[in-house]
DRENDO-1510 file (C-alpha; in Angstrom, 1 decimal, always signed):
<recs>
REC; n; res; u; v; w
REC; 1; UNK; -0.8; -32.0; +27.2 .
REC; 2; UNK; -1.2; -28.6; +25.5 .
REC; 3; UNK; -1.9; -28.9; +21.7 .
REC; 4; UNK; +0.9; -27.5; +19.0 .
REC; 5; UNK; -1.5; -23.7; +19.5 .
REC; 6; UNK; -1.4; -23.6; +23.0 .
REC; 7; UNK; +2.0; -25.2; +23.5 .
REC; 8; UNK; +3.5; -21.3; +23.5 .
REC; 9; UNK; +1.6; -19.1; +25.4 .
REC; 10; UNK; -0.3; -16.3; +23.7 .
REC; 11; UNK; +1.0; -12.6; +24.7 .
REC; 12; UNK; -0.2; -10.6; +27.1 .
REC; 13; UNK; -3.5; -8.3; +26.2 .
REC; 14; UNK; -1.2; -5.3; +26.5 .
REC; 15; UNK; +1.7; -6.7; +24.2 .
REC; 16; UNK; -1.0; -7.9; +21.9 .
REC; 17; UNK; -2.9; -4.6; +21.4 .
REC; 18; UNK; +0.8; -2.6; +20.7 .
REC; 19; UNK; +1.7; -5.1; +18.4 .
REC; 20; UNK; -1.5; -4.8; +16.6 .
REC; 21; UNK; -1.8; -0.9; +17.3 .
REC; 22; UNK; +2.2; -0.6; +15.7 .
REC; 23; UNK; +1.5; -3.2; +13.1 .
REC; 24; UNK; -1.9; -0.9; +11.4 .
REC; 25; UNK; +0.4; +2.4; +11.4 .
REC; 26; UNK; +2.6; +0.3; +8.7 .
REC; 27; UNK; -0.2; -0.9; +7.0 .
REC; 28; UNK; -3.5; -1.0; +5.2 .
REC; 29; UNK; -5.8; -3.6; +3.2 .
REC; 30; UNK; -7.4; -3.3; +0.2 .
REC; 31; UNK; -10.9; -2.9; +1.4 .
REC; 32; UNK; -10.3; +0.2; +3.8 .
REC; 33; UNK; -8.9; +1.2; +0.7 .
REC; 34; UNK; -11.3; +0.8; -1.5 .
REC; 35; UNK; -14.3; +2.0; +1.2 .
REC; 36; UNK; -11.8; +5.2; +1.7 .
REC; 37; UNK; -12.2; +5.8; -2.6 .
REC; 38; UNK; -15.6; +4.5; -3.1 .
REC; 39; UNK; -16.7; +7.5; +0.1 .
REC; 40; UNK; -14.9; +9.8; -1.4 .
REC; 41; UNK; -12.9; +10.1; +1.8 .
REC; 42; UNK; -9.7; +9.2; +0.4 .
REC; 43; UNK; -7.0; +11.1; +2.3 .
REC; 44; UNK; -3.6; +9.3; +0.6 .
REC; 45; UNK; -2.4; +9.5; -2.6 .
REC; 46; UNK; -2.4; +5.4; -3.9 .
REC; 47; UNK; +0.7; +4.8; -5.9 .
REC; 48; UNK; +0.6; +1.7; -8.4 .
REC; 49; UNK; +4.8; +0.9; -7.7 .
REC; 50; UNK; +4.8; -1.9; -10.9 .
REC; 51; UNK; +6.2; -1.1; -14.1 .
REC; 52; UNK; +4.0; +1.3; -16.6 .
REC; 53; UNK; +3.3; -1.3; -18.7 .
REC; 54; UNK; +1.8; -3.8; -16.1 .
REC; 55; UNK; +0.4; -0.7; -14.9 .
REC; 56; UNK; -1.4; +0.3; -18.1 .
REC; 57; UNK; -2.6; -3.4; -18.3 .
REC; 58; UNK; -4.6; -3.0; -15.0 .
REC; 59; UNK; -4.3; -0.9; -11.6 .
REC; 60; UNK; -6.6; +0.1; -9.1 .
REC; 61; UNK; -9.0; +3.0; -10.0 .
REC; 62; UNK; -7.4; +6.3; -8.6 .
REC; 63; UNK; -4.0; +5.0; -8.4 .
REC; 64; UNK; -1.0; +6.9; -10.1 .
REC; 65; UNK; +1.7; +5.0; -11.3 .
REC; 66; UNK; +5.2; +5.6; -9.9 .
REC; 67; UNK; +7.8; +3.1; -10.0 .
REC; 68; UNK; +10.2; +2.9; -6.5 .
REC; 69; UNK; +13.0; +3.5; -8.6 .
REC; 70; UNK; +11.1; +7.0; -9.8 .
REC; 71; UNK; +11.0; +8.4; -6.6 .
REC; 72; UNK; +13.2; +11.2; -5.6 .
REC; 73; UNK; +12.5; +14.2; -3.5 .
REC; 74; UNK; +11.7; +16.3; -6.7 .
REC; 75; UNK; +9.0; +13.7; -7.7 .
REC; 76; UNK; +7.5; +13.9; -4.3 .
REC; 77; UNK; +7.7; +17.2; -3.6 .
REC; 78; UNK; +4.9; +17.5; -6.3 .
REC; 79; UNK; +2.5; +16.8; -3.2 .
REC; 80; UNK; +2.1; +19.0; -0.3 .
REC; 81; UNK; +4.2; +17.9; +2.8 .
REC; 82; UNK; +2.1; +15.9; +5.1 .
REC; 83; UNK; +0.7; +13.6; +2.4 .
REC; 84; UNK; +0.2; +10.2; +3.0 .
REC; 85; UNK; +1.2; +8.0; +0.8 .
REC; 86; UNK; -0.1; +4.0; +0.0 .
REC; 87; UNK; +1.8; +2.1; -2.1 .
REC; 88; UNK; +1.4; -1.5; -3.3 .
REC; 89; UNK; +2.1; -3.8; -5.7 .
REC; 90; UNK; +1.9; -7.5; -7.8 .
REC; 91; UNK; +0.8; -8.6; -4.2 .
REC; 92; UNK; +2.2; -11.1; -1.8 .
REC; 93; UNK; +4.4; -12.0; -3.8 .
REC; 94; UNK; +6.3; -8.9; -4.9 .
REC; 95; UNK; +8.7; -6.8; -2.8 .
REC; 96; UNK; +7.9; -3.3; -4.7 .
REC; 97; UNK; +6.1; -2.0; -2.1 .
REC; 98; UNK; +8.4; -2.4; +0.9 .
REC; 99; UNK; +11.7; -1.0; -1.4 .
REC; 100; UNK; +8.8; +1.9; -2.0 .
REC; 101; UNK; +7.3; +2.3; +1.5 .
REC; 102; UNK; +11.4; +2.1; +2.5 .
REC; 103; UNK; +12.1; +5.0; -0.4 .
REC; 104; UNK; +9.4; +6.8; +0.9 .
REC; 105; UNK; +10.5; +7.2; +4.8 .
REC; 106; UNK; +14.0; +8.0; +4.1 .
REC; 107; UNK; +12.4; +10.9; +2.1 .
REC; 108; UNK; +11.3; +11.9; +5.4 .
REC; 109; UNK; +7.4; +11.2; +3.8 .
REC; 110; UNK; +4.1; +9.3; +5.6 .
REC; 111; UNK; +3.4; +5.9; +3.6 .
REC; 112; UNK; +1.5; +2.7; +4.3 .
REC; 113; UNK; +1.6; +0.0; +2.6 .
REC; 114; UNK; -1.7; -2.2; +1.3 .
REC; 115; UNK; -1.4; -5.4; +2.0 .
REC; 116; UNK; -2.4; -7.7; -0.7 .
REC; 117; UNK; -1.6; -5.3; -3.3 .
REC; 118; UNK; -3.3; -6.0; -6.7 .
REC; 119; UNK; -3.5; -10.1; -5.7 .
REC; 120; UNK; -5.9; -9.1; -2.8 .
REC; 121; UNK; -7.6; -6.6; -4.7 .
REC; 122; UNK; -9.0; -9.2; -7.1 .
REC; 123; UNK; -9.6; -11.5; -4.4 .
REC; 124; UNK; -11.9; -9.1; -2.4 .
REC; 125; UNK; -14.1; -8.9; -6.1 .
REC; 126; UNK; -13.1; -5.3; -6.4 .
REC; 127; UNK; -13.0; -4.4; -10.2 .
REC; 128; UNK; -9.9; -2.9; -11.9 .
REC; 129; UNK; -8.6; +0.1; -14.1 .
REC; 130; UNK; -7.2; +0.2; -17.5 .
REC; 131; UNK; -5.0; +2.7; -19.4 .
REC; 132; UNK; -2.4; +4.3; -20.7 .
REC; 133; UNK; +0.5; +4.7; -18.3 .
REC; 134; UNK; +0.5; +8.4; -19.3 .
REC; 135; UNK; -1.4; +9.6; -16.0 .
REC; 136; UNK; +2.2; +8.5; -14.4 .
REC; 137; UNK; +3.0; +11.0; -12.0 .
REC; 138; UNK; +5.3; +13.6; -13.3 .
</recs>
């Protein structure tokens, strides 16, 4: 008798690597993140999606603040086209980033989202920002 894991068959190699292959272009985690800043290799631009003043409370070092609700094709057209774009939020939790990654797309722009959002980032031990909301994107 199989146990409750094996009871359903695991995919096939092929199906598992697509899924997994399709599954990454949607999404990050906070350490490749914070390996891409800490190298100085950080090809996105990491947008804090909470409100300015959670925002000012604590963020992520390098991340600009920009509410979903802020972002309209003027906003984004501050960046050059091609940008990528990583947005998170509160963390698990928190639906911010997939209204913003959603935003985003059907400005026709690249975004992943990073998993774990600020919840993940404290529980990988990585230390946070502080200030002002005023370096909100404008």
């Amino acid at each position: 008798m199989p146990s409750p894991v094996s009871e359903t068959p695991a995919a096939s190699r092929e199906a598992t690597a697509a899924y997994y292959a399709r599954k990454l272009a949607f999404e990050t985690d906070c350490w490749d993140v914070h390996a891409s800043i800490s190298s100085g290799k950080a090809d996105f631009v990491l947008l804090d999606v909470r409100s300015p003043s959670l925002f000012s409370r604590s963020h992520v070092p390098g991340a600009i603040n920009l509410p979903h609700g802020k972002m309209t094709a003027h906003r984004m057209s501050e960046w050059p086209a091609g940008t990528l774009f990583v947005v998170y939020c509160a963390g698990p939790h928190c639906n911010g980033t997939d209204k913003a990654a959603l935003r985003l797309a059907r400005l026709g722009l690249s975004v992943k989202v990073m998993v774990g959002g600020m919840t993940g980032w404290a529980d990988e031990g990585f230390t946070f920002a502080e200030g002002d909301a005023t370096i909100t994107a404008e």
